[in-house]
N, C-alpha and C positions, 0 to 999 in steps of 0.2 A: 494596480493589481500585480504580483507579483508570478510571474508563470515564469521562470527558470528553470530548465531542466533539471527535475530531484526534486522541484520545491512545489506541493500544492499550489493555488491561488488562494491568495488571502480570502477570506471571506468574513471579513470584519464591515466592510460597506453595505453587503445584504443584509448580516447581522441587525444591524444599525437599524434599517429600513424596515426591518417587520414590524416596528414601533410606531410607523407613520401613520399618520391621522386616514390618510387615503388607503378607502380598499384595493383599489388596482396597485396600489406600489408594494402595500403588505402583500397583496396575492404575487405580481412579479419577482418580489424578492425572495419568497419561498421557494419559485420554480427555478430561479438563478441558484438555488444552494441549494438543489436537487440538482441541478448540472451541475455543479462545480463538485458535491460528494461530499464536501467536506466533513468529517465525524464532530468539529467543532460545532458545526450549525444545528446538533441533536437538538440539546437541551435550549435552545432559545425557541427552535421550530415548535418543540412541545409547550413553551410556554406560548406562544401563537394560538395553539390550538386551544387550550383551555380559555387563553383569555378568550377569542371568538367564539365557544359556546356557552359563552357567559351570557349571549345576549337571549339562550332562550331562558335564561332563568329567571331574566328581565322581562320578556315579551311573550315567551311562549315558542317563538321562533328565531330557527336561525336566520341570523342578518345577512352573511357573508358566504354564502355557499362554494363561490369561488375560490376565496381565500383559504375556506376549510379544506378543498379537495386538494388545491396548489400545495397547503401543508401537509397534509396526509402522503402526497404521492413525493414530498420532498422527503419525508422521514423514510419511507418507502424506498426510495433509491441510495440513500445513505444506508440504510440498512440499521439504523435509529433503534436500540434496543431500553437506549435511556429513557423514550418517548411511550412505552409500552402502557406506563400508567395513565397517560395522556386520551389515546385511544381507548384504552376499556373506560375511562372516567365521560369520555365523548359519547361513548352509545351510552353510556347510564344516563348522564342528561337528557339528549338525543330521546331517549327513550316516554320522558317526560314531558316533550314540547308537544303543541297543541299540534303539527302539523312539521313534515321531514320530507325534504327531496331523496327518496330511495336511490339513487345516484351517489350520494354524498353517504349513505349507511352503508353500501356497496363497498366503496372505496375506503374507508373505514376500517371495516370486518375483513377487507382481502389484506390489505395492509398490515392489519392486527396479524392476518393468519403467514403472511410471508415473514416480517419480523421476528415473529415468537413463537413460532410453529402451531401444532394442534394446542398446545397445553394453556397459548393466551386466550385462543379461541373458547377454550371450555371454560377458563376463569371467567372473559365477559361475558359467558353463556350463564354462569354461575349468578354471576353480578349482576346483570339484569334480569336476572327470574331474582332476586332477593329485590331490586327495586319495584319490580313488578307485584309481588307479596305484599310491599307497604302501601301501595296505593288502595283507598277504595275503589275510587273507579277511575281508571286504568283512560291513557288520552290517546286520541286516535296515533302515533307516531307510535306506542309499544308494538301495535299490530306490524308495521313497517320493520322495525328494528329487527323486532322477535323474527319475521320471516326472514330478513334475510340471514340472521345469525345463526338461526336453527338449522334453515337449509348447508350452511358451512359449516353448522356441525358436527353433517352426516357423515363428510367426509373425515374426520377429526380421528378415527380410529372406534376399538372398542368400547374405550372407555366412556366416548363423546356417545356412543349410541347408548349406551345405557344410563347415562344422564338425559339424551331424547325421550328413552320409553319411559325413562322415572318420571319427568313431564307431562310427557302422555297423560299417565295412570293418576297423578292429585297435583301437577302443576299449576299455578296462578290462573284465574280463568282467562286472561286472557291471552296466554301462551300457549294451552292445555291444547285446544283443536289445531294452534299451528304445529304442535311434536306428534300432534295425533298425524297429520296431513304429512309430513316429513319422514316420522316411523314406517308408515304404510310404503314409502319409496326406497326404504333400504334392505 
């Protein structure tokens, strides 16, 4: 690894390893390119993340919870703006799966909101109330998602609360009582 004074650390050997068959080496080597910063390791992180919530499209749930957060909190600390599609595409899945560690939506949703400010937050907030709209009947992880995104999108500014009350008033039924229960608190 290359640490010179002036010269990043390479970050081509974590690169490499997010590809590994092993979840603990993909989840270490996420965390290793969240320490080292590097802006190179964006768009491979991002591909990290989609590939790992491929598996609830597979199974209904996520496989790698670890791996997912280790990514998350490494786009997170690079400051990953390339990854932005990445995250709002993970709660719309996310949103899908039969069952969701609220930990992993958390991390997610605050990462979305520190990367991309309020304006990603109201896009995913957008985006899963339109994936919420196509389902008929809606799987227990929307309820999880939708709370914790709603709740961050109280803080989002004007615009994010009047996407709340619109909610409120004829949003997806099973979003509706959570912007109802979030509108009441702001």
């Amino acid at each position: 690894m290359n640490s010179t004074p002036g010269h990043e650390p390479d970050p081509s050997l974590y690169i490499h390893q997010l590809g590994n068959e092993s979840p603990f080496h993909r989840e270490a080597a996420a965390w290793s390119l969240g320490e080292l910063g590097s802006p190179r390791a964006a768009r491979p992180l991002a591909g990290l993340l989609l590939r790992e919530i491929s598996s609830v499209e597979r199974t209904g749930f996520l496989d790698h919870n670890d791996v997912v957060r280790a990514t998350v909190e490494a786009i997170r600390r690079i400051g990953a703006t390339e990854a932005l599609y990445a995250l709002v595409k993970a709660l719309c899945v996310l949103s899908r799966a039969r069952g969701v560690d609220e930990q992993t939506v958390v991390e997610i949703v605050d990462t979305l909101g520190e990367v991309g400010g309020p304006s990603a937050v109201r896009e995913a907030a957008d985006r899963v109330t339109r994936e919420a709209r196509s389902r008929r009947a809606p799987l227990p992880a929307l309820r999880t998602v939708g709370w914790v995104l709603l709740t961050r999108l109280s803080l989002c500014g004007d615009a994010a609360v009047a996407t709340l009350h619109r909610l409120a008033q004829g949003g997806p039924g099973a979003l509706r009582p959570i912007a109802v229960r979030v509108c009441a608190t702001v």
